[in-house]
C-alpha positions, 0 to 999 in steps of 0.5 A: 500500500502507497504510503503518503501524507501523515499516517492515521492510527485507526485507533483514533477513528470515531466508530459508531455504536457497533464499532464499525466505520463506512469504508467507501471502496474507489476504483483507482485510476479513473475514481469511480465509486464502487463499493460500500462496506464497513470495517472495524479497527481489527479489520482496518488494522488487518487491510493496513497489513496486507493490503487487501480489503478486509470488512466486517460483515453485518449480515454474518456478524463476521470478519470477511477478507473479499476474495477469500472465497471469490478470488476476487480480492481487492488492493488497497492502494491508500486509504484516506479519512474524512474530516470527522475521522467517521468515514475512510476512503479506501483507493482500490484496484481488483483481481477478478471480475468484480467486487459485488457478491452479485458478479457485478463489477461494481455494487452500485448497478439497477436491477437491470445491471446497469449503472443508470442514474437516478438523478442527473444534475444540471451543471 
């Protein structure tokens, strides 16, 4: 993982009542938002150290390394918080096909797989 700019002890990150923390998942390269998961300070510590997302499932209450039984693992290249220190940024790149569960290549697609916009501003 890219080291740059002051490093950040996940110990000093404001995790909600669970003790979990959005980690939003974007593509390196051309940036596009792909992922949505959310991590703990044991799973953040674990993604620093091998440079792979690490996440905690909220629907099998358990630690999940993507792509341990996928393949489709995904590289951490930096990871950057917000300015309340509530949300990190993970920049990505992917071994696979895909990061959604569903075989997408993005978690944000239609039911029609698909990325249409729901709303499209005018600027």
């Amino acid at each position: 993982m890219e080291e740059s700019g002051s490093l950040f002890n996940p110990s000093e990150l404001t995790y909600d009542d669970r003790g979990l923390i959005p980690a939003v998942l974007q593509q390196k390269g051309d940036g596009k938002v792909i992922m949505l998961g959310y991590m703990n300070e044991e799973t953040l510590n674990e993604t620093i150290r091998i440079g792979q997302a690490v996440f905690w499932s909220r629907s099998r209450q358990e630690i999940w390394h993507k792509g341990s039984t996928s393949g489709d693992y995904v590289n951490v290249h930096s990871i950057s918080t917000d300015c309340d220190r509530d949300v990190v940024l993970l920049e990505v790149s992917l071994e696979g096909s895909g990061v959604c569960h569903t075989g997408s290549y993005s978690c944000f697609v239609t039911e029609e797989g698909d990325t249409r916009q729901v709303v499209q501003s005018s600027s």
